[in-house]
C-alpha positions as a Markdown table, in Angstrom:
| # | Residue | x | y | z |
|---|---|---|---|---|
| 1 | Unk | -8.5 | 2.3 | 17.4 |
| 2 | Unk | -9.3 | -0.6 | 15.4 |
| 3 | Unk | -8.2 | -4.3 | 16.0 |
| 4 | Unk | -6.1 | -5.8 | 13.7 |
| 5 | Unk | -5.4 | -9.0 | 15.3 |
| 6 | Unk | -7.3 | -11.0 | 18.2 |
| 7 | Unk | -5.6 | -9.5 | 21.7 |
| 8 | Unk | -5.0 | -13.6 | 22.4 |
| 9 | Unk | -3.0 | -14.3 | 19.9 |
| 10 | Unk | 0.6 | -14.2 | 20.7 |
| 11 | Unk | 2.2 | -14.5 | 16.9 |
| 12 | Unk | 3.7 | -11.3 | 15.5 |
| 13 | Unk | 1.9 | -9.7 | 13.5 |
| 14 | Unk | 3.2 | -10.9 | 9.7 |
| 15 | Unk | 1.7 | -7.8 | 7.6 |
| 16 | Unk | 3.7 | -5.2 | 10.2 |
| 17 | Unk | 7.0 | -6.5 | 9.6 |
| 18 | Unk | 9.5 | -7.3 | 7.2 |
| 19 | Unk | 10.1 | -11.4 | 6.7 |
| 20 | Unk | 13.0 | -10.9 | 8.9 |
| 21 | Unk | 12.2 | -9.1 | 11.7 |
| 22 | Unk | 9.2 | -11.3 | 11.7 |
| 23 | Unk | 11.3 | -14.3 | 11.4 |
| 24 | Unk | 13.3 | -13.0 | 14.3 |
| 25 | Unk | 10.1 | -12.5 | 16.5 |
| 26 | Unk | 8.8 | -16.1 | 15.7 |
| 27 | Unk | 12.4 | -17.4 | 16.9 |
| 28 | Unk | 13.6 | -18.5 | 13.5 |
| 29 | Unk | 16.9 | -17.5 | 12.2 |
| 30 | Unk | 16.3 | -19.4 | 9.0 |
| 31 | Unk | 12.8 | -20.5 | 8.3 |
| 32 | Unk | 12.9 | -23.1 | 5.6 |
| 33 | Unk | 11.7 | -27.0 | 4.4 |
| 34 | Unk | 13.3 | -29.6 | 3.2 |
| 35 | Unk | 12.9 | -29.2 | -0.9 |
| 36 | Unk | 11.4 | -25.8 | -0.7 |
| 37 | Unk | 12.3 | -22.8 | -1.1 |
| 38 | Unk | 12.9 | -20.8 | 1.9 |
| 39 | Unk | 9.3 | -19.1 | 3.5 |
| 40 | Unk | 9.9 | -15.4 | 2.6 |
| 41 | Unk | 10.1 | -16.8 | -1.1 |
| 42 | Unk | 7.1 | -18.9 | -1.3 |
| 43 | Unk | 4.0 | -17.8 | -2.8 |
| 44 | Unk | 1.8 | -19.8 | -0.2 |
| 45 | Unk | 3.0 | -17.8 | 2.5 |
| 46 | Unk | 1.2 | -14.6 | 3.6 |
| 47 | Unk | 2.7 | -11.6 | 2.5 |
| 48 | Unk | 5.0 | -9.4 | 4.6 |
| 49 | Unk | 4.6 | -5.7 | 5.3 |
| 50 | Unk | 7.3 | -4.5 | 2.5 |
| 51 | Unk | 5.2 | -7.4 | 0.3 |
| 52 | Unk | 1.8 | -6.1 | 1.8 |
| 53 | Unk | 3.0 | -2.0 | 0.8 |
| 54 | Unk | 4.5 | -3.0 | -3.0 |
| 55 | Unk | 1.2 | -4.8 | -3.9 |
| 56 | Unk | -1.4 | -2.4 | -1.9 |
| 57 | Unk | 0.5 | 1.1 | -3.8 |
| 58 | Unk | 0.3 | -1.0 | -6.8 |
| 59 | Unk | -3.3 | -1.5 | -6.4 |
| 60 | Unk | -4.2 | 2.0 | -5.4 |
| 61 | Unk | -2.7 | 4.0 | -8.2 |
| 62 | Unk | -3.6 | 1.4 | -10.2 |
| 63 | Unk | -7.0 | 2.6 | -9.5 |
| 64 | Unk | -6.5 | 6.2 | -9.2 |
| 65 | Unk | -5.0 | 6.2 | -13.4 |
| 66 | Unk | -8.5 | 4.3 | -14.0 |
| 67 | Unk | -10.7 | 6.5 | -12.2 |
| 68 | Unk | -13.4 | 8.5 | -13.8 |
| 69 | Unk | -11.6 | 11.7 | -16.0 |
| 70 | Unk | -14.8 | 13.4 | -14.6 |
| 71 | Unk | -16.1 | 11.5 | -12.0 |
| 72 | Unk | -19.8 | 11.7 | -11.0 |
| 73 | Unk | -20.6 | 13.4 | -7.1 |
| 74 | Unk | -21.1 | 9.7 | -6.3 |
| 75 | Unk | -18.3 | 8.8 | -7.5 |
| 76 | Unk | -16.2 | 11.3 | -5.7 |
| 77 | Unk | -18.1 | 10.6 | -2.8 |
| 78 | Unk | -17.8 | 6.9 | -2.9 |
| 79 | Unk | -13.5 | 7.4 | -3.4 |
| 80 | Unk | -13.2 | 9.7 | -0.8 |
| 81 | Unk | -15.2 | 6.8 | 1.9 |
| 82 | Unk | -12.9 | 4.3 | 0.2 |
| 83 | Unk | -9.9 | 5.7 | 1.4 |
| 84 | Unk | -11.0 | 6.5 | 4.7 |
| 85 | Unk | -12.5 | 2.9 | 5.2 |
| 86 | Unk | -9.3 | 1.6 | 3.7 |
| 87 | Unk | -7.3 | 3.4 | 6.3 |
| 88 | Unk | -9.2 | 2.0 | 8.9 |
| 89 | Unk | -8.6 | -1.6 | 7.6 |
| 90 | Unk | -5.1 | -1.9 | 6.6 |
| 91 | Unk | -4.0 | -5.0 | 8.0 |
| 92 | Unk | -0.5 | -3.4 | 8.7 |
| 93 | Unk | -1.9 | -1.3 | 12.5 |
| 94 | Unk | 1.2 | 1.0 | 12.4 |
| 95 | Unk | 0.8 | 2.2 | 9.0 |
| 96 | Unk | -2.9 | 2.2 | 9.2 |
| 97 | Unk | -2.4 | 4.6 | 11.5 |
| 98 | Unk | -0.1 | 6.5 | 9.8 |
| 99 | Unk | -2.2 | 7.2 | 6.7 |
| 100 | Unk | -5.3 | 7.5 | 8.9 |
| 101 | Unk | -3.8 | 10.8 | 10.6 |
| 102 | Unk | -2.0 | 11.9 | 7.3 |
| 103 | Unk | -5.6 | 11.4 | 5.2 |
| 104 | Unk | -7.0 | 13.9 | 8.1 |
| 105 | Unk | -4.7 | 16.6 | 6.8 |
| 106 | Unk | -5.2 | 15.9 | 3.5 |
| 107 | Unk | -8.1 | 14.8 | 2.7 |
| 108 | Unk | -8.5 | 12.5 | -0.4 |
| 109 | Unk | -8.6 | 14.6 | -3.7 |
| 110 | Unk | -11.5 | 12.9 | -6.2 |
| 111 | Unk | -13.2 | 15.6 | -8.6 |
| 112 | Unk | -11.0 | 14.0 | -10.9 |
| 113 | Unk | -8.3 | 11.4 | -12.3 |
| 114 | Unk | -5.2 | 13.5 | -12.0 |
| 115 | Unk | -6.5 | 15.0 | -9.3 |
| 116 | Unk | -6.5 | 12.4 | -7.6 |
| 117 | Unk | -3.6 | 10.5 | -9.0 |
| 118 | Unk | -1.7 | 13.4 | -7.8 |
| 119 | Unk | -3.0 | 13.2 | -4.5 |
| 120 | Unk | -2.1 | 9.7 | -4.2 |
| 121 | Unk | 1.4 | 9.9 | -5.7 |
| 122 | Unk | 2.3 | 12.8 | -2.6 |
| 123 | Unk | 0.8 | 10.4 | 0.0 |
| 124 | Unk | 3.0 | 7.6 | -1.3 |
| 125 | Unk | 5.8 | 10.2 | -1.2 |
| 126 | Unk | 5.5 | 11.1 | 2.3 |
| 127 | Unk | 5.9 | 7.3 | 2.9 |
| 128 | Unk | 8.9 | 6.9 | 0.8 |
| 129 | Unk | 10.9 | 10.2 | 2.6 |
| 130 | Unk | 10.1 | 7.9 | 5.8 |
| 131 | Unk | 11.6 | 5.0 | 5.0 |
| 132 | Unk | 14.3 | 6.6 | 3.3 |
| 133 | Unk | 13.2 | 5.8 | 0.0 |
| 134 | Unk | 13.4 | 7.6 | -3.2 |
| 135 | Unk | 10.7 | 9.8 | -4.2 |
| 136 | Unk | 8.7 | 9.6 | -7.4 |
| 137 | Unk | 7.7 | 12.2 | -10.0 |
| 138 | Unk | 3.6 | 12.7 | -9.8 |
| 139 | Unk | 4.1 | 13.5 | -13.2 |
| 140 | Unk | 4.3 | 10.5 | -14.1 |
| 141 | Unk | 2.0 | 8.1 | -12.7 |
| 142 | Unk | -0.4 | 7.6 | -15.7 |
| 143 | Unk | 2.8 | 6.6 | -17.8 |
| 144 | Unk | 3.9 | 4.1 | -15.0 |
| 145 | Unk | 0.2 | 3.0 | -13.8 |
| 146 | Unk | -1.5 | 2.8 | -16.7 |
| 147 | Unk | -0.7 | 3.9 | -20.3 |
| 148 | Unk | 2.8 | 2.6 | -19.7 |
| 149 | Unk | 6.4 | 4.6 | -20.6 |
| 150 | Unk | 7.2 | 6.6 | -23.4 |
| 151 | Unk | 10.3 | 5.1 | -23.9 |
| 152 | Unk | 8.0 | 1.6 | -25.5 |
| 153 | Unk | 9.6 | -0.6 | -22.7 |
| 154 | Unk | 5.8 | -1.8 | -21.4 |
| 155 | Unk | 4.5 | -2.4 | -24.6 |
């Protein structure tokens, strides 16, 4: 199992919690500075796991709508170690874990964009039914990754 954090370090770990349960764990009930906004508002401070998740699935299918149409066997090689190094490296342990055993039953799909887009979209899914949240439609993650809706409201 991979380390995430040094063993001596006694802080909470900031990427596997929300800001206040992390707050909570630091002994804060309201962590702010004179003039500032408060902490969990500040773009100097380092992002929280709901943070860490929005940017990270923002990111990945960001990557998946951009990936080859018809990738090359390198290419689809190359994804495929990407996500399995990825899931070893997520800075959030629990959820590295998570997707770790959930990538072992299904393995990353790369021969090609919608493929894998698809692929993606269910794993983020699975996620989403865990935390209760809604689900999306895999139909339409080029529209909301990449060419934007049909409706006009991204252009």
């Amino acid at each position: 199992m991979p380390a995430h954090r040094d063993e001596e370090e006694d802080k909470p770990c900031r990427a596997c919690s929300d800001f206040k349960s992390w707050a909570k764990l630091q002994n804060k009930s309201k962590v702010t500075t004179p003039n500032k906004l408060p902490s969990n508002q500040s773009k100097e401070c380092p992002l929280d796991k709901d943070e860490l998740g929005k940017s990270t699935w923002g990111f990945l299918h960001t990557m998946a709508s951009y990936y080859p149409e018809k990738p090359t066997k390198s290419q689809s090689e190359d994804m495929t170690k990407f996500f399995n190094i990825f899931a070893q490296f997520y800075p959030c342990e629990p959820c590295a874990l998570d997707f770790q055993d959930d990538i072992k039953k299904h393995p990353p799909k790369t021969k090609s964009r919608d493929e894998l887009a698809k692929w993606l979209c269910e794993r983020h899914n699975i996620v989403n039914v865990k935390l209760g949240k809604p689900v999306f439609d895999c139909s339409k993650v080029h529209e909301r990754w990449k060419d934007g809706w049909l409706d006009g409201s991204c252009d």
